[in-house]
N, C-alpha and C positions, 0 to 999 in steps of 0.2 A: 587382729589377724585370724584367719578361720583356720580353724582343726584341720588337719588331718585325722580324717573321722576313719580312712580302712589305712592307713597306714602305707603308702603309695608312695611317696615323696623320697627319692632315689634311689627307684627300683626301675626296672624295665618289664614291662609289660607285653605280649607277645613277641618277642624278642625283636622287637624295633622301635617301641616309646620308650623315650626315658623318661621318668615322672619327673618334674621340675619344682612345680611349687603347686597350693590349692589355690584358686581364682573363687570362687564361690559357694556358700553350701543351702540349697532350696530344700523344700521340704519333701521333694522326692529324688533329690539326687547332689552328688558332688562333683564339682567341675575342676580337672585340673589342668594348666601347662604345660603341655610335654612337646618333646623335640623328637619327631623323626630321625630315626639313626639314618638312613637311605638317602633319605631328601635334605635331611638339613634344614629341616624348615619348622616352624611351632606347629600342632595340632593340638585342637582341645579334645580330654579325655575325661566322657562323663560317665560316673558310676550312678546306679538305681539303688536307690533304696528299697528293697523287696523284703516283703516277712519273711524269715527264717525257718528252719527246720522241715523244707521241705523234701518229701521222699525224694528218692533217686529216677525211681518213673516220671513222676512230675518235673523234675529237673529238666528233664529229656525234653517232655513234652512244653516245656513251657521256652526252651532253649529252640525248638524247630520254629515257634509263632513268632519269636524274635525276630529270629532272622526273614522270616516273612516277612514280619513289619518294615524289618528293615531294607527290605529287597524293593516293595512300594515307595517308601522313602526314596531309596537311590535312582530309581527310572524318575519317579516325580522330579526331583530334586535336577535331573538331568533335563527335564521339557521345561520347568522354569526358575531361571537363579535367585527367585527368593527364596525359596527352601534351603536350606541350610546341608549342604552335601555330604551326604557320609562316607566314611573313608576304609572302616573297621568295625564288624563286631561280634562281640564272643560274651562268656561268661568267663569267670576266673575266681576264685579260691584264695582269697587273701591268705596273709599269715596265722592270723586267728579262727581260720577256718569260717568265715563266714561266704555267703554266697551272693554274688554279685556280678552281674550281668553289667556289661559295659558297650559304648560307642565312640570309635575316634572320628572328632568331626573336624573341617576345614575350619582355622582359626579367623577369627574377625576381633576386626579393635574397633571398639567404639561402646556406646551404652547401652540400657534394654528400654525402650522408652519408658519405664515405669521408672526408673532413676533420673529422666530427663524431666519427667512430671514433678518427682519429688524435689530436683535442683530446681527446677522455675520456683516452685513454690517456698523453700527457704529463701531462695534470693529475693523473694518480695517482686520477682514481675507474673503480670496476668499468666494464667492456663492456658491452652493451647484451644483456636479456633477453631470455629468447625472446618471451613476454605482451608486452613492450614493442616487440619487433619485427612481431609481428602484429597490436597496432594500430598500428601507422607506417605499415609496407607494405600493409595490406589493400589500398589504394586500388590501389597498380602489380599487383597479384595480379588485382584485378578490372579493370583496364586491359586487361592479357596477356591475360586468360582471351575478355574482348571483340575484343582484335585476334586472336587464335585462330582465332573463330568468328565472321569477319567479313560483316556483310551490303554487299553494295556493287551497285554501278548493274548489274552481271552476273551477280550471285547470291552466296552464300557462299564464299566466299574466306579463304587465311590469309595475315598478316601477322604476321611474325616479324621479331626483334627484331636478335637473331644476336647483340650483343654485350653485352648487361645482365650492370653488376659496379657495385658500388658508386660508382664514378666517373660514372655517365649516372643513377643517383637524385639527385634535388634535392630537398631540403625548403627549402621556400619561406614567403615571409609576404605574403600578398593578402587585402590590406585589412583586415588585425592577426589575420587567424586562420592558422593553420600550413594548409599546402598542400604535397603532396608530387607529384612532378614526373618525368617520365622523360623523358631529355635522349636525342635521334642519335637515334631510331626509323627506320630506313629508311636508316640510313648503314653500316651495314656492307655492303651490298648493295653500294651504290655503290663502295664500296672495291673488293670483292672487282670488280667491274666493270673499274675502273679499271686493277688488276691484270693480269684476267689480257687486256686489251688492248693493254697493253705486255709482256704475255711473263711477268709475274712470278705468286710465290706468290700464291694467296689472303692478303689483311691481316687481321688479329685481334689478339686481346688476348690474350701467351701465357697469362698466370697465370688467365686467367677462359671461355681456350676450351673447350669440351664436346671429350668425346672425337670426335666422328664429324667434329670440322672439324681437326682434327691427323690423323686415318687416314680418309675418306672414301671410299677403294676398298673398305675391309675393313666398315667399320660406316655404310656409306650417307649419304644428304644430311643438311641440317640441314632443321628443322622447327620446329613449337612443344615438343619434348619439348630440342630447343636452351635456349632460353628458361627449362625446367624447371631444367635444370640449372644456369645462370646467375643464376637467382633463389635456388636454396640454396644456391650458394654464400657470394651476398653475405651472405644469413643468421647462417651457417655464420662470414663474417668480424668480421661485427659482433659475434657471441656471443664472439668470441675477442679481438676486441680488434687485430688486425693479419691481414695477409697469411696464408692457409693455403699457398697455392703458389707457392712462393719460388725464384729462380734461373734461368739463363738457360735460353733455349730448349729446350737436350736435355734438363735438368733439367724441367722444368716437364713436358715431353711424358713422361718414364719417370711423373712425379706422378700425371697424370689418369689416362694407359693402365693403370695396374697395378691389376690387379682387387683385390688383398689391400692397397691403399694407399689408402682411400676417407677423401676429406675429412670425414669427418662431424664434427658436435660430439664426441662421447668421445673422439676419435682426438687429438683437440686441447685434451683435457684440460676440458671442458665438461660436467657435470651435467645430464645431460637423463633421461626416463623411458623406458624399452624402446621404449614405443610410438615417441615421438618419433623416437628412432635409427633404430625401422624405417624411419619414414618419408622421413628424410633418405638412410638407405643405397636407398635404390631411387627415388628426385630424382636421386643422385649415381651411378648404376650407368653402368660403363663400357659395354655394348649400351643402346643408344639405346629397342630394343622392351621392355627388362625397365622403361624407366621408366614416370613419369605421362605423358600425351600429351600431356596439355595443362595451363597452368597452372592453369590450375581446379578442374581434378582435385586436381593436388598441392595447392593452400590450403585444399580442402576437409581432405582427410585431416591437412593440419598443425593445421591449427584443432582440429578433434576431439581429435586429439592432446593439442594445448596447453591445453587446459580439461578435460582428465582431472586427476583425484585419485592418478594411478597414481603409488607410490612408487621412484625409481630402484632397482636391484638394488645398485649399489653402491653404498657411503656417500656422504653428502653431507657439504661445509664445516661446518667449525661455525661458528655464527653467532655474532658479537665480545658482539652483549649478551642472549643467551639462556646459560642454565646448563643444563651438560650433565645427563646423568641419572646417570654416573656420578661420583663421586670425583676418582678416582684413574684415568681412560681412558687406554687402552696407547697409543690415539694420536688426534689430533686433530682426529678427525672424530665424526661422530653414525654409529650404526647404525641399523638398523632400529627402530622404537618400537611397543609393545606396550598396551595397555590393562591393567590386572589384570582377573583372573577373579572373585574377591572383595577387600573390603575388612574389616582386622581392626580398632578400632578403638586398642589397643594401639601399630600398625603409626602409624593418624592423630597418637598424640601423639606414640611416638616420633621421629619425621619432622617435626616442626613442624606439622603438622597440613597436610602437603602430600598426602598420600597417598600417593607415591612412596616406592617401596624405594630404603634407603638400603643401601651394602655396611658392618656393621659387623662387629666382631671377632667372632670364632667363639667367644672365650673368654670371652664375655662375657652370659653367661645371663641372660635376664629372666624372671620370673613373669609369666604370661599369665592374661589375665582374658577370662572370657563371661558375656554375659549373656543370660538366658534368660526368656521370660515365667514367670510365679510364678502360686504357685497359693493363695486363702488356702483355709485352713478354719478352724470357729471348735472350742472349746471350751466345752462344755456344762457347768456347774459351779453347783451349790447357791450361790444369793444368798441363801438364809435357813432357816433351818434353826428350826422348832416343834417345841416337846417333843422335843427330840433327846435326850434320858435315855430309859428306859424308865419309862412310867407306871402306877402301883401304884391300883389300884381305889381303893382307899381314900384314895389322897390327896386333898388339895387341888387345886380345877381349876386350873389359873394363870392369872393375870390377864389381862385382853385387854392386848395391846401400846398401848403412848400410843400416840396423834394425832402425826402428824409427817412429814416426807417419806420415801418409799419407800426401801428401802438402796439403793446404788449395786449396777449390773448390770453393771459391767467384768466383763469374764472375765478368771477367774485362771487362773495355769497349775495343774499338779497339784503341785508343790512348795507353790506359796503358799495350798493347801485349810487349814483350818484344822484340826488334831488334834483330835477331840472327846475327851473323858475316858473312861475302862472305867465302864459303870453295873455296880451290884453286885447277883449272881443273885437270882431272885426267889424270896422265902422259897416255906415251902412252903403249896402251898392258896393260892396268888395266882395271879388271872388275868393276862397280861401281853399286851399288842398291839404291834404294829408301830408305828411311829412315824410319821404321816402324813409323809414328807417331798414337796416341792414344788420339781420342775425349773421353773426358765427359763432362757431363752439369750435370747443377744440375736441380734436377727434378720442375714445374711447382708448385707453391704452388695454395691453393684454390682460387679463385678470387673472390674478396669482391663483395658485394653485391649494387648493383649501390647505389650509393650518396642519389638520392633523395628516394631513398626506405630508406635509412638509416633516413633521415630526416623527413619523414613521420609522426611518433606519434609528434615530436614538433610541424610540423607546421598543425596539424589536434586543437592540444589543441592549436597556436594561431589564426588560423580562429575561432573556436568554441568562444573565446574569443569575439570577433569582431562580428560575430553573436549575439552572448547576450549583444555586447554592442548596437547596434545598433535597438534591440528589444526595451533595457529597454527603449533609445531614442523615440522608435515609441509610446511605452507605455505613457511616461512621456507626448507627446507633446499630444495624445489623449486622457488622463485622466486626465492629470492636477496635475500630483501627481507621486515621484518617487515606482517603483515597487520592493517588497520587498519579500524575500522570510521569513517568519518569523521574527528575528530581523534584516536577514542579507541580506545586497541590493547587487540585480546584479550586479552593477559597482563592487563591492567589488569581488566576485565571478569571473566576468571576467577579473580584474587584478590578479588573482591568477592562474587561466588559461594561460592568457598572459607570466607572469614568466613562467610557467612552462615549458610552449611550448619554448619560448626562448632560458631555460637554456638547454634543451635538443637540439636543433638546435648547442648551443653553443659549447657542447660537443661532438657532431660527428666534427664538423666542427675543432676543436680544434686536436680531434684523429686522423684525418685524414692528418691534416699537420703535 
C-alpha cells in the first residue's frame, strides 16, 4: 500500500475534497481519491513534489504560472477530450508545513498503458503491435498535434507537453467504451518552474527526456519536436515490451546523446519495415531540427508507413502455426517469399497439389509430362469397294447389292485396309477398264479447344490460392498476427481455392484421356 507521503487521507481540502485513500505515488507527484462533497462524485487529487524552502515572493510567483498552466490545460482539455480535464487548482500548506501545489482532476478507472505493457509482459503474451498501437494512440497523436497548433484568446500558440512516456497515457472506460487519456499536460512546466526558483536543475523524467532537455546550451529549448520524441519512444516501449533506456542518470544521458545509439524498434530487436525505421530514426534523432516538428507531422508519416505492404529487408519470426516453405530451414526464420514464374503441373502433383517447390533429392529423377493442344486429322479410306476385280467385257453384270443398311464409315487406319486379291491378266483381244472405285470420309468433327485454354479457370483458382497464401504469409510475418477475414482465415479460404482449382484441372485432364 503506498504512503501517505503529505498526510491527506481524511482531511478536506478546499473545503469540498474529502481525501479518501492514496492511489499512487510517481516520482513527481501523489495521487489521491477523493469525493467531491457538492457532486458526490470521485475526483483525483494530485499533489507536486516541489523543493522546499522557497521565499514567499517566489511562492507568489510561482503559484500565478500554475494557474496559467493550468488555465491552457483547461481550454485545451475543453477542444479535445483526450486531455484529461481539470477541475481545481491551488496550493496548500500541509500540517507539517510543507508546500505543495495541487490539481483536482476528472476521475478515470482503468490503467496507464505502461502497466498494460508491464501485465502483457509477466503474463507471457507478445508486446503490443505497431497496427495496434496506432489505433490506441491515434487519439493522443491528434491531441499533440491540436495542442501544437493551438488557437487561444491571443491567437496561435503552442503547448507542449515536455514529459509524455507511457506513464501520463491512460486508457480508460467512459460509459463502457475504451477512452484513452493524457495525464500532467502542463506539469512539467511547472516543475521545471518550481526548480529553478529554488536554485535547482530543471525536473524530468530521465529515461523518457529528449535530448535538448539533458544539453539545452548545445541543442536549444524544448518544443513540440519534444513531444515528438516522447511519443516514439513510448511507441518504441510498447513494441518491445519494457524500458529501452535503462539506468541511472549518466547512463541514461550517454543513451539519448549518442547519435550511433538510437532507440529505434530494430535496435531493440523489433521487426518493422525500412520505411517504418526511417521514420522512427528521425522522431528519435539526437538534433532537435533534423526531427518532425510537430506531432502531426510524425503520425502522419507513421501511419503511411504502417499501412504499407513493404516487406522488412531482414527476415521475419516464423510464425508457430504457419509452415515454412522450406524443409529442412538453416534457421528459424522466414526469408523473403517469391511467387513462381510458371506452374508445371507435374510440380502440382508432386507437391500435394500445393504448388510450392518442395527441396527433393537430386537423385531422384522423375519423368516429366506436357501437354500440348493436339491436332486431329482424319483418314480417307475406301468404305466399299464395286467391282474391285477387273471386269471382262464379256462377263456377266453382277448383281445389284440387296436392300439394307449402308456399311459402317469408321475410318480405318492403313494396316486395317483390307488386301484385295491379284486379278488375273487379261487374255488377249479383251477390253479391260478401271474399276469405278468410290472415296468417302467422314466429315471433320469440331476441334476442341486447346488443353490449356480448357484448363484455364483451375489453374487461375490455384494461383489465386498461392497468391493469398503467400499474402496472408507477408501479413503474418509483418504484423505478427495471422490475418482474418471475419471469423474465417485466409489459409482456410485459399485451401478452398486450391481444391477447387485442382479438381477442375482434374477433370479436363481425366476427359480428355
Amino acid at each position: 500500500m503506498t504512503a501517505d507521503r503529505f498526510g491527506l487521507v481524511g482531511t478536506v481540502i478546499a473545503s469540498a475534497y474529502h481525501v479518501e485513500s492514496v492511489v499512487a505515488e510517481g516520482g513527481f507527484g501523489v495521487v489521491y481519491r477523493a469525493r467531491h462533497g457538492g457532486f458526490r462524485a470521485p475526483v483525483a487529487l494530485k499533489c507536486l513534489k516541489v523543493p522546499q524552502g522557497v521565499a514567499p515572493e517566489h511562492q507568489a510567483r510561482f503559484l500565478e504560472q500554475f494557474r496559467a498552466e493550468a488555465e491552457l490545460m483547461f481550454r485545451l482539455s475543453a477542444s479535445t477530450p483526450t486531455v484529461t480535464r481539470p477541475l481545481h487548482v491551488d496550493v496548500m500548506t500541509t500540517p507539517n508545513g510543507a508546500f505543495v501545489p495541487f490539481m483536482v482532476l476528472e476521475w478515470l478507472e482503468g490503467e496507464t498503458l505502461d502497466a498494460l505493457v508491464r501485465t502483457r509482459t509477466e503474463a507471457g503474451r507478445r508486446p503490443f503491435t505497431l497496427p495496434e498501437l496506432v489505433e490506441l494512440l491515434e487519439p493522443v497523436a491528434h491531441a499533440l498535434a491540436r495542442a501544437h497548433h493551438f488557437k487561444g484568446p491571443g491567437g496561435a500558440e503552442s503547448i507542449v507537453h515536455c514529459d509524455l512516456k507511457p506513464e501520463n497515457v491512460f486508457v480508460a472506460t467512459v460509459n463502457g467504451e475504451r477512452a484513452v487519456k493524457i495525464l500532467d499536460f502542463g506539469v512539467a512546466k511547472v516543475r521545471g518552474a518550481a526548480a529553478k526558483s529554488s536554485g535547482e536543475m530543471g525536473l524530468f523524467t530521465p529515461a523518457y527526456a529528449a535530448p535538448e532537455q539533458w544539453n539545452p546550451r548545445a541543442l536549444g529549448e524544448t518544443g513540440p519536436w519534444t513531444d515528438v520524441w516522447g511519443l516514439a519512444l513510448t511507441l518504441v516501449e510498447a513494441m518491445v515490451g519494457h524500458p529501452v533506456v535503462t539506468g541511472d542518470h549518466l547512463a541514461a544521458r550517454q543513451q539519448i546523446l549518442d547519435p550511433k545509439r538510437r532507440p529505434t524498434p530494430r535496435q531493440h530487436g523489433v521487426l518493422v519495415s525500412d520505411r517504418v525505421e526511417s521514420v522512427f530514426s528521425r522522431a528519435l534523432a539526437v538534433d532537435p531540427g533534423s526531427r518532425y516538428q510537430d506531432a502531426g507531422i510524425f503520425w502522419k508519416a507513421l501511419a503511411e508507413a504502417a499501412r504499407g505492404l513493404e516487406l522488412p529487408s531482414a527476415p521475419g519470426p516464423l510464425i508457430p502455426d504457419l509452415v515454412p516453405l522450406e524443409r529442412k530451414p538453416s534457421h528459424p526464420e522466414l526469408g523473403a517469399v517469391q511467387a513462381p514464374a510458371s506452374f508445371d503441373f507435374d510440380e502440382l502433383e508432386d507437391n500435394g497439389g500445393t504448388g510450392l517447390a518442395l527441396d527433393l533429392p537430386p537423385d531422384e529423377p522423375r519423368p516429366r509430362r506436357s501437354f500440348s493442344p493436339s491436332s486431329l486429322s482424319a483418314v480417307l479410306v475406301p468404305t466399299s469397294l464395286a467391282d474391285a476385280a477387273t471386269v471382262v467385257a464379256d462377263a456377266p453384270p453382277s448383281p445389284p447389292p440387296a436392300p439394307g443398311p449402308s456399311p459402317s464409315l469408321a475410318p480405318l487406319s492403313p494396316r486395317q485396309a483390307p488386301k484385295l486379291p491379284d486379278s488375273p491378266p487379261p487374255a488377249a483381244g479383251e477390253r479391260t477398264s478401271a474399276p469405278p472405285v468410290v472415296r468417302t470420309s467422314t466429315p471433320l468433327p469440331e476441334p476442341d479447344p486447346p488443353l490449356l485454354r480448357r484448363l484455364a479457370p483451375g489453374l487461375v483458382l490455384a494461383a489465386s490460392s498461392i497468391v493469398l497464401t503467400l499474402l496472408d504469409r507477408m501479413y503474418a510475418a509483418f504484423a505478427g498476427e495471422v490475418f482474418t477475414l471475419g471469423p474465417v482465415r485466409t489459409s482456410w479460404l485459399a485451401a478452398a481455392l486450391l481444391i477447387g482449382g485442382l479438381g477442375l484441372v482434374a477433370r479436363e485432364l481425366l476427359s480428355r484421356s
